[in-house]
N, C-alpha and C positions, 0 to 999 in steps of 0.2 A: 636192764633199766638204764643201761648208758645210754645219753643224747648222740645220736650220729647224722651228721649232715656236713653245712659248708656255714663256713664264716667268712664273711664278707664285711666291709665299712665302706659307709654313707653318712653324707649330711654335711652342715654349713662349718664351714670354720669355729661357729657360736659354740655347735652342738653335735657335733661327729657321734657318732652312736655303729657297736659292734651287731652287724646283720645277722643273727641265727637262724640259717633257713633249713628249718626239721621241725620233729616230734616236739613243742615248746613244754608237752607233758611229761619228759624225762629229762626237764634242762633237774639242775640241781636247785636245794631248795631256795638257796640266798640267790641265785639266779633270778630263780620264775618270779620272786621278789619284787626283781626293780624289770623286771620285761614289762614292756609293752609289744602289746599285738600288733602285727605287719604282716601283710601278705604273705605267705609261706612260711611262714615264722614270727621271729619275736624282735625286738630292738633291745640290747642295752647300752648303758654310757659308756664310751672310748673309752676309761681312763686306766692306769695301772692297777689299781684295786681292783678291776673288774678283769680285766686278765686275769689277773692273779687265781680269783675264783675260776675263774673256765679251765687255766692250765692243770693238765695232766688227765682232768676231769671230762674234758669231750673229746670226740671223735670225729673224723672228716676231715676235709680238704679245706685248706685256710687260705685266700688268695693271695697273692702279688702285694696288693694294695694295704689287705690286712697285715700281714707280716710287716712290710715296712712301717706300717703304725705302731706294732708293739715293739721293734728292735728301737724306735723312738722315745716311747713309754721306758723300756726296760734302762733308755742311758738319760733319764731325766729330761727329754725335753718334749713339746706338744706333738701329740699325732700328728703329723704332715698332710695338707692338703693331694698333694701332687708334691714327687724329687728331680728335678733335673739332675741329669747323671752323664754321664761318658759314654756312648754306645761300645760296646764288646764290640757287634757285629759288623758295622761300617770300615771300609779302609781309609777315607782319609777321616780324620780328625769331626765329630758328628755329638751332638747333643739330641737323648731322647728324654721324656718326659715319664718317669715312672708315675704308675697310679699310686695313690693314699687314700684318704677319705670322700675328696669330691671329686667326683667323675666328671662335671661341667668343666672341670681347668683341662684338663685334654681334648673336648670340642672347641674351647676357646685355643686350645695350642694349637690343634691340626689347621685353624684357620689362621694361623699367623703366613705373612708372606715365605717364602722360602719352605716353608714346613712339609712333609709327607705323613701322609695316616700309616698307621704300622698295619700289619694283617686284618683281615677282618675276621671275628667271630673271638670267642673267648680266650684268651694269654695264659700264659704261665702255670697250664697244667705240666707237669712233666721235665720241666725245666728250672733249672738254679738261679735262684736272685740274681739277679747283675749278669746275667751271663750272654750270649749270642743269642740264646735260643728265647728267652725271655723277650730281649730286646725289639725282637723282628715284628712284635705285636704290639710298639709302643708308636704314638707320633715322634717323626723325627726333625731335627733341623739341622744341616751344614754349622760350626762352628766357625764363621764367617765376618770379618769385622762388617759387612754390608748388613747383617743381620741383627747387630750390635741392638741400633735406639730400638726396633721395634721386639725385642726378646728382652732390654731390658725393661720395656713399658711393662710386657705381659708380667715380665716376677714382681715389679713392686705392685700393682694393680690386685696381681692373686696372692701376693705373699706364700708364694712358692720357694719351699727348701732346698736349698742348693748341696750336693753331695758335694765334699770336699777335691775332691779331685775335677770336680766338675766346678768349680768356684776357682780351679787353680788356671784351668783352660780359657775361663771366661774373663779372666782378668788379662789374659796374653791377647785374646782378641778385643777386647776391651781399648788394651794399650794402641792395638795396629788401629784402628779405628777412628781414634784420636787424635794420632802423630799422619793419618791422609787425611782429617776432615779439612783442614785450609785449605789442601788443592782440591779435594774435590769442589768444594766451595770457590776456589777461582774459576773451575774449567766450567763454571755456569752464571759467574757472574758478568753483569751488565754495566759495570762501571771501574772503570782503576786507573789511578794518576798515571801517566805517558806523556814524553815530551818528545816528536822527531821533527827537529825544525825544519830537514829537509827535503819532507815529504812535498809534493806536489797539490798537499790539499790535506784540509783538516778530517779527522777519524770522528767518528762516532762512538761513543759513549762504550758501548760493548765491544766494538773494535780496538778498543784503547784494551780493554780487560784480557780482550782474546790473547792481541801481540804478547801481554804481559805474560800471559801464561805460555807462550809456547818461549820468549826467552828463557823463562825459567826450568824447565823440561826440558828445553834442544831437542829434544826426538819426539815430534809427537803427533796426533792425527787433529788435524783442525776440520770438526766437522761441522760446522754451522749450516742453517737450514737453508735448501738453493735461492738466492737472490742477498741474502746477508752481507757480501762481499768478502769471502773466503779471497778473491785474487789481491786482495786491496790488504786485506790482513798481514798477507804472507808479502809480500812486498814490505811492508814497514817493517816486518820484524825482521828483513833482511840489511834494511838500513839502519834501523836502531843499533845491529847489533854489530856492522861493519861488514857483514860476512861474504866475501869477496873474493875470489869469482864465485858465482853461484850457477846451476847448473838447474835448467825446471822442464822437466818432460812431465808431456800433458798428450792428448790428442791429436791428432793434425788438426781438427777441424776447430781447434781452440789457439794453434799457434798465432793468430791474427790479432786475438783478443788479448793475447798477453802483451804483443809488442806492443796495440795500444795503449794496458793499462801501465805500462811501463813508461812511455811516453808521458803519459799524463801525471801519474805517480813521481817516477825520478827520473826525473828531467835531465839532472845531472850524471847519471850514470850510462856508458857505453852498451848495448843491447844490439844481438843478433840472433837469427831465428836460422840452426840447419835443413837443407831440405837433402832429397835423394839421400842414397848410402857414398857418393862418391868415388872416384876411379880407382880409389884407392883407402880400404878400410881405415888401413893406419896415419892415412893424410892428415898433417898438422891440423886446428881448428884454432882459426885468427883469435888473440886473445880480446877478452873483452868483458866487464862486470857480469854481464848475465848473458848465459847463452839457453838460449828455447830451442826444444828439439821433441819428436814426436816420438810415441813406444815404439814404433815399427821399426827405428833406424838406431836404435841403440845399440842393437847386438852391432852392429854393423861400424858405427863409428865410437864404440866402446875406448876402445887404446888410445883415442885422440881425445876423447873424455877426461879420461882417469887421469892423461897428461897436463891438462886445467892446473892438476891441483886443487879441485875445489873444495869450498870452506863452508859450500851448504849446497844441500839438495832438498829441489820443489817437484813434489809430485802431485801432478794437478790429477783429479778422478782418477787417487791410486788404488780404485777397487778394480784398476785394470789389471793389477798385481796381484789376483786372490788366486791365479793359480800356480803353484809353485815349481810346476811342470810346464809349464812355457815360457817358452825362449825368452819375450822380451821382460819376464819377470826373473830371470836366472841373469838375464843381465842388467838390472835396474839394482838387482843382490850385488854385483861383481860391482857395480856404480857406486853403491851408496859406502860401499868396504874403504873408498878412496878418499871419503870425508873423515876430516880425524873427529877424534870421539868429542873433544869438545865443539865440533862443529855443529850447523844446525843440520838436521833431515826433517819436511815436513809433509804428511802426507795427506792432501786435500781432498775431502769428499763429504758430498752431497747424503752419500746412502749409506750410513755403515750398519753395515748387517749381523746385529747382535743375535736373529735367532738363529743363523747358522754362524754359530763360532769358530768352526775352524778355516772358513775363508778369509779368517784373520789372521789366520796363522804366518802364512810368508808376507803380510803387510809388514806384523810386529818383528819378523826376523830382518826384513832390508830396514828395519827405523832402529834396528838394534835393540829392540824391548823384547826379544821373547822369553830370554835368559828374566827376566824381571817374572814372570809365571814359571818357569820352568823350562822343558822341552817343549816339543810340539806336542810331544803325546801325552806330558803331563795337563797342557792347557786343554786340549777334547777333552780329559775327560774328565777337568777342573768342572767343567763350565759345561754342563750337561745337567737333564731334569727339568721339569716346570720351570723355575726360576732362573734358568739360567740365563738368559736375557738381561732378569733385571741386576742380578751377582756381576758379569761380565761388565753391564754401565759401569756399576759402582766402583769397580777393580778398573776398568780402563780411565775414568774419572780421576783416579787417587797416582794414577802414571805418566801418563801419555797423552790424553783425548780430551779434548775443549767440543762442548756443543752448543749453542743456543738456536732458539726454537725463534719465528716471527711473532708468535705469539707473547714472548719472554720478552722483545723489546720495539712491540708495538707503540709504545708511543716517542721511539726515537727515531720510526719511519717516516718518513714522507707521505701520504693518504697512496701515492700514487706511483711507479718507477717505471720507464720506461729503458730497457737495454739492447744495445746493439751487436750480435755477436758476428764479427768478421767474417770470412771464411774466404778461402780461395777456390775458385773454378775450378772441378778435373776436366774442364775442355775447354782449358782458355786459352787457346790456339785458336777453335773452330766458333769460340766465340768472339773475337777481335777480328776474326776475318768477315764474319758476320757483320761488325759494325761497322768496320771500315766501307765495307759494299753499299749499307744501310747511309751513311755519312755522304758518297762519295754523290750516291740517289736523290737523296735529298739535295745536296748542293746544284746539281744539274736541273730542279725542277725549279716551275716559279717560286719566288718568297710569298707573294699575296696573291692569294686564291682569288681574290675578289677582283681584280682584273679579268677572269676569265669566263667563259660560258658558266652557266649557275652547271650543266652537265656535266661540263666537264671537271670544275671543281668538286665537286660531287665523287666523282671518279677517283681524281687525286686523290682526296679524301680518304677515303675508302682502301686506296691501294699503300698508302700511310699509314694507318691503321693496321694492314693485314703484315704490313713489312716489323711495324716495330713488336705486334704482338709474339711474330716469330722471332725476333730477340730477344723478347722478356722469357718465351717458352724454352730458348739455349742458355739462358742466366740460371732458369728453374732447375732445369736440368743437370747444371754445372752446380749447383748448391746442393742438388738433393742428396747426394751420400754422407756429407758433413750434416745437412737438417736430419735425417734419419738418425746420428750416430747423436745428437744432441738429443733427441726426442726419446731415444734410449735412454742416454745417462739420466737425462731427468724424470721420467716415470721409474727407472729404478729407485727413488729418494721415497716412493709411496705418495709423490702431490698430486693433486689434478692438473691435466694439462689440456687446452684446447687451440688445437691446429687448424689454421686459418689456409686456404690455398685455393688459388683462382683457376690454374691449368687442371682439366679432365686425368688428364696424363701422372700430374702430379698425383691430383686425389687418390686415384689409385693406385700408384706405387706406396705411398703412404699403408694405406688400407693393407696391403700385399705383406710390408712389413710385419706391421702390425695388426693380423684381422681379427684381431678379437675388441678392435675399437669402435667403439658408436660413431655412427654420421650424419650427417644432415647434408643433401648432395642433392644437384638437379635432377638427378635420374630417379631417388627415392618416391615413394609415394606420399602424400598428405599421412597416412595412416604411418606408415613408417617412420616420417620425420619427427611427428607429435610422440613415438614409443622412444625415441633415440632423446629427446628432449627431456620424458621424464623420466625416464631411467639413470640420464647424470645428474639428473635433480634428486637424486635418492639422495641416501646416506654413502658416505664412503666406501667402497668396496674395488673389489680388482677388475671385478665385469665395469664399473662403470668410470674406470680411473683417465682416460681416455676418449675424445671423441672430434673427429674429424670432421673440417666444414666448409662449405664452400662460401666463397665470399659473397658472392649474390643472392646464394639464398637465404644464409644465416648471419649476413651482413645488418640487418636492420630488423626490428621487430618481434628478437627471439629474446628471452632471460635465462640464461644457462646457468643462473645463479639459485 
């Protein structure tokens, strides 16, 4: 006549009620009492009096959820919705959600950011309270200060019981949480007091905030989104802060655009740009406040580098450094080792790639942050999982890493920006010989056409045209590996980008580069142009990030918007 089945607990915080799911005809008598009928059984009230009666008196398997309610009951305090606890099973440091009474506070936990669902199908047959085995079937979360506001929304919201050892962990990420929210809060703000009187020109409201945050960091990634003026940033915070000689490898195809903005920025500061590896690796380098030099020639004029002494390093699209097995990143390492620790390192980029985190890895070891996570190998395998994108922002935010968005300080832009990016000819030999010839032609013909036969002006005409188009087509061509190498870095950032180009030639080199880009080109057909048109009119995506156009055709009449 003994009751045999399973006991289980369900119901609201109000009214938590013990599940008996069996024979309700062999409960005992003050039981069947206070039951109520329930699918497969009976309900009664959570409370310690009502254990008391069932104890010793039934039989079966008691869950996870129920036992936690009576070890509850038995030391005086209310059944437990749901416990946050300490995971047994996890190795780094992991909060999971033990069950109690309401089973709704663990759909609502597995949907927290960061969170994992534990096993699926039913927990804690066969296995010890609290233990690994138990745990593997609960939702879990990283014990993480990025996790902090929205873990502690969910406990005061569910009034979820906190396990003491699990209340001792949550107060230590509590604390880290706390003592980064300022900086993460700078590295995204859009305003903060700055005075550099001898900038070349006034900062913009968010640039003032940026420089703020990288003097105070010294080591850090200035990532703001492409056209923000990341060059304009990293300039001031090198005058604000005195930091002299300063040393900024970037691209080749961007050394042009720095000596400008250098010129126009600080006026008063000495700048030179290295080219070639020269006759000699270890050849002195003229001193001078800032010296520009490209990744390529760094291994190469390294010792005439580090002999600077510099007092800061700019590394313009230092995602050229994400691999720690090549040369010009083993020596940008051996470069940055020569800045003393109080100096600056700042590393500028457009794309930083949170969902592969470890091609952060030798960025944050040349800016001297990786010791700040740990190794390399304890940062993989930090920053791994779903979340780890949004974990890795948060932790590079609270360190190192300044972002903002156009979106963030649209109304401190201009409606409109138009930029020039420099670049030197790879055949500007055979393009100077070119003009000189073109020059020399010109000067030998008449000046006004209109003195001469209407034919043969015409002619002239005509062979004017064909001479200078063949110079604009050697300028095209002396650009194109620099425009190729910009049109990379900046499709890496994830923006749209639309590439305008007159020469045939050009088109498709482009194209070649890049073919997985949309076009709109003389040669396409009507049906073809109108699919290339709305396909970048879609929604954001990688097939459409891109698309290539000829200036005559898609010059007038098209809305790529």
């Amino acid at each position: 006549t003994t009751w045999t089945g399973t006991v289980e607990v369900e119901g609201p915080h109000e009214q938590p009620v013990f599940m008996l799911l069996g024979n309700t005809n062999r409960l005992p008598r003050e039981l069947r009492e206070q039951a109520v009928s329930a699918p497969g059984g009976a309900t009664v009230p959570l409370t310690l009096d009502t254990w008391r009666l069932m104890d010793g008196r039934l039989r079966g398997w008691i869950s996870p959820g129920a036992k936690r309610c009576i070890a509850a009951l038995r030391e005086g305090r209310p059944a437990p919705p749901a416990v946050l606890e300490v995971s047994a099973l996890h190795d780094d440091p992991t909060f999971v959600l033990a069950p109690g009474h309401d089973p709704g506070q663990l759909e609502a936990f597995t949907a927290l950011g960061g969170a994992a669902p534990g096993k699926a199908g039913q927990g804690g047959r066969g296995h010890a309270i609290g233990g690994a085995g138990e745990h593997a079937w609960m939702p879990s979360i990283r014990a993480d200060p990025f996790c902090v506001p929205e873990l502690d929304g969910f406990l005061a919201a569910h009034e979820t019981w906190i396990a003491p050892e699990a209340l001792t962990l949550l107060q230590e990420v509590r604390e880290e949480h706390a003592h980064a929210a300022g900086l993460v809060a700078l590295s995204a703000a859009t305003d903060a007091p700055l005075d550099v009187p001898t900038l070349g020109g006034e900062l913009k409201p968010f640039q003032r905030a940026g420089v703020r945050y990288l003097l105070a960091q010294r080591r850090a990634f200035l990532a703001d989104e492409q056209g923000l003026g990341k060059t304009i940033e990293a300039l001031a915070t090198l005058e604000a802060d005195g930091a002299y000689p300063a040393i900024v490898v970037c691209p080749a195809s961007l050394k042009l655009n720095w000596l400008r903005e250098l010129e126009l920025w600080l006026p008063g500061r000495s700048a030179q740009a290295l080219t070639g590896t020269g006759t000699r690796a270890s050849a002195p380098v003229t001193a001078a406040d800032i010296t520009v030099i490209n990744y390529d020639i760094v291994a190469a004029r390294l010792p005439a580098l580090q002999a600077l002494a510099p007092r800061a390093l700019v590394l313009d699209e230092s995602h050229y450094c994400k691999n720690a097995a090549a040369k010009r990143t083993q020596a940008v390492q051996r470069l940055s080792a020569a800045v003393p620790r109080e100096g600056l390192v700042l590393a500028l980029t457009g794309t930083p790639v949170m969902n592969r985190p470890p091609e952060l890895i030798s960025q944050l070891r040349i800016l001297g942050r990786l010791a700040d996570f740990g190794s390399g190998a304890q940062f993989g395998k930090r920053f791994r999982g779903p979340d780890a994108h949004l974990r890795l922002h948060w932790h590079l935010r609270a360190r190192c890493f300044a972002r903002r968005l156009k979106a963030d300080v649209l109304p401190q832009l201009p409606a409109k920006t138009r930029g020039i990016v420099p670049v030197e000819l790879d055949n500007e030999p055979e393009y100077r010989l070119a003009e000189r010839d073109l020059v020399a032609w010109l000067q030998s013909q008449p000046f006004d056409l209109r003195e001469l036969d209407a034919r043969v002006a015409a002619a002239l005409r005509a062979e004017r045209l064909v001479r200078l188009n063949a110079l604009k087509l050697l300028a095209a061509r002396g650009k194109l590996h620099a425009a190729l190498a910009w049109i990379h870095d900046f499709c890496s950032s994830g923006e749209r980008l639309v590439v305008f180009a007159h020469h045939r030639e050009i088109q498709r080199a482009v194209l070649e580069r890049f073919p997985s880009a949309l076009h709109i080109l003389g040669e396409d057909s009507h049906v073809a142009r109108d699919a290339s048109l709305r396909a970048f009119q879609e929604p954001d995506s990688a097939a459409n990030q891109l698309i290539v156009c000829s200036i005559e055709v898609a010059g007038h009449g098209i809305t790529l918007t």
